[in-house]
C-alpha positions, 0 to 999 in steps of 0.5 A: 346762738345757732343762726344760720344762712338758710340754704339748699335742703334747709331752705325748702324745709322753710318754704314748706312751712311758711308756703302756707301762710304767705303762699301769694296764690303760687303752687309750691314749685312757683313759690320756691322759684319766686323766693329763689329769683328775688335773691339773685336780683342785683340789689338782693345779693348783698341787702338780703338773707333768709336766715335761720336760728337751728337747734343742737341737732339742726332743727328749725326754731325760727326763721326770718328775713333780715334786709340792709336798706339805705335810710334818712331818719332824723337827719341822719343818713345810715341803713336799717335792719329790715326784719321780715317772714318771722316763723316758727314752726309750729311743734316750737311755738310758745318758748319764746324761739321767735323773740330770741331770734329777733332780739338777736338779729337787732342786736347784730344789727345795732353792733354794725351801726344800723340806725334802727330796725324795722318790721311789718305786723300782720299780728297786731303790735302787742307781740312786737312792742314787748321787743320795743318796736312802736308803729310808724303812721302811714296812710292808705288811701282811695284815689279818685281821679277826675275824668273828663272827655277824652284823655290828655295829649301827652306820651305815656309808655311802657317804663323799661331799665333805662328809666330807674336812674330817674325814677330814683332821683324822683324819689329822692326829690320828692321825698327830701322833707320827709325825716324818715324815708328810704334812700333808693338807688336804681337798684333798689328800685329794680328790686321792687319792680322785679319782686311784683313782675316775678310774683305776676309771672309766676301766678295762675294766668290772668290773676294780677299784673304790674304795670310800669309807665313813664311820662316822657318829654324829650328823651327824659322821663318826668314822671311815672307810675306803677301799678298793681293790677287785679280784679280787685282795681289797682294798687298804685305801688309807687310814683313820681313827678319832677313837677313838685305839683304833680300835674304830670302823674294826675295826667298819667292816670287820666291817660291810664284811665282812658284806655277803656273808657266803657269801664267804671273807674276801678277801686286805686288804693294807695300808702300815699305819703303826705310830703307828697303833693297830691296832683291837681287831678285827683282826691285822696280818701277813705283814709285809714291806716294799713293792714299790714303795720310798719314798726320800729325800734331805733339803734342809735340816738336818731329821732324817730317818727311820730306822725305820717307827716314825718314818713315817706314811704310808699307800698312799694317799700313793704318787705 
């Protein structure tokens, strides 16, 4: 098969096309840089390829994302074939270019040792389980936070660089029950950081923000939160607690909350991982299955999860 790195001309061939579909509200220059930046980040350079499956005389047939993440699943600490922004252009649509790139793609990946591979269907699974994916249960959720007069006496800051290392051990903490999870290192929390600033940055002024705070005592960071702002509410991307309750985070949404207090509460959807405490100072509800459907097919002989108990995954670690 002809697949190869997209790069140069072949790549803004690409962005033309699937600026279309997942364009984020960025002009098409803004686009191409928001693709272009994500792939310099430290962690994108080795974990991260656009490629493309060519015909004999270099046109496009199909074109995707293929991610290398670090990953727990069933005991068994490996790596997982992420396989994202399938596309065919449409005069190629309809020949099965699409399956055979995927197929293809996994089948590299299973020769490398991946454990397993992994996607997320904006389409529906039908298309994705014909290749042998199933879903993967997650929740999402509404989160209401209990507020009181005032907010709690406790110092919330700006989250900055030097706090990945501890936001990381966080995760790693606290996702330590679950079967599968991603195993995340500074880098790769850099990366989802970076990829939110980036697309905020890029964007018509005022359209959305991210937002990263940490809860410090001393000089460490012992919880944190960071958010996806919009008109819509928030999104609360990802967040940690050293303390197994969460007492800390519930706290730091009371603080977050409080900073204008005039407003109505806004809208805070979440993935919220069961294995994750919920703090005393919130509810989880409307509890539904994302939009976006996370599916995998495994490589190897590891056991695969069947409920959203045996998944921690947060918004954070959507590709």
């Amino acid at each position: 098969m002809n697949i190869v790195p997209a790069e140069g001309p072949l790549l803004e061939e690409i962005l033309d096309h699937t600026f279309q579909i997942w364009n984020e509200s960025l002009s098409r220059p803004a686009y191409g840089q928001w693709n272009q930046a994500q792939l310099r980040t430290p962690w994108a350079r080795h974990h991260l390829q656009r490629l493309a499956l060519l015909d004999d005389r270099g046109g496009v047939l199909a074109t995707a994302k293929q991610y290398r993440f670090d990953v727990r699943v069933g005991g068994r600490d490996g790596w997982m074939c992420g396989i994202g922004a399938v596309f065919t252009p449409p005069e190629h649509r309809g020949k099965g270019h699409a399956s055979t790139f995927v197929e293809e793609l996994v089948s590299r990946a299973q020769r490398d040792g991946a454990l397993l591979a992994s996607l997320f269907s904006e389409i529906g699974a039908a298309f994705y389980e014909r290749l042998g994916f199933t879903g993967v249960p997650l929740d999402e959720v509404t989160i209401t936070v209990a507020q009181k007069g005032g907010a709690p006496a406790m110092l919330v800051r700006a989250g900055e660089e030097r706090d990945l290392d501890a936001v990381a051990a966080m995760h790693t903490i606290r996702s330590a029950p679950a079967p599968f999870a991603l195993r995340r290192d500074r880098s790769v929390v850099h990366y989802a950081l970076s990829k939110k600033r980036l697309l905020a940055g890029l964007g018509p002024p005022g359209l959305r923000q991210l937002e990263f705070f940490i809860a410090e005592e001393g000089a460490s960071a012992v919880a944190y939160v960071v958010l996806n702002v919009n008109a819509n509410g928030w999104t609360l991307e990802e967040a940690g607690d050293r303390d197994p309750a969460g007492a800390r985070l519930g706290a730091m949404l009371q603080v977050l909350l409080a900073r204008e207090p005039s407003r109505r509460m806004p809208l805070i959807r979440a993935w919220w991982p069961r294995a994750c405490s919920v703090p005393p100072q919130i509810q989880l509800v409307n509890v539904s299955a994302p939009k976006d459907l996370l599916m995998v097919r495994p490589l190897s002989d590891v056991v695969m999860p069947k409920t959203a108990d045996d998944v921690f995954y947060w918004h954070a670690d959507h590709f």
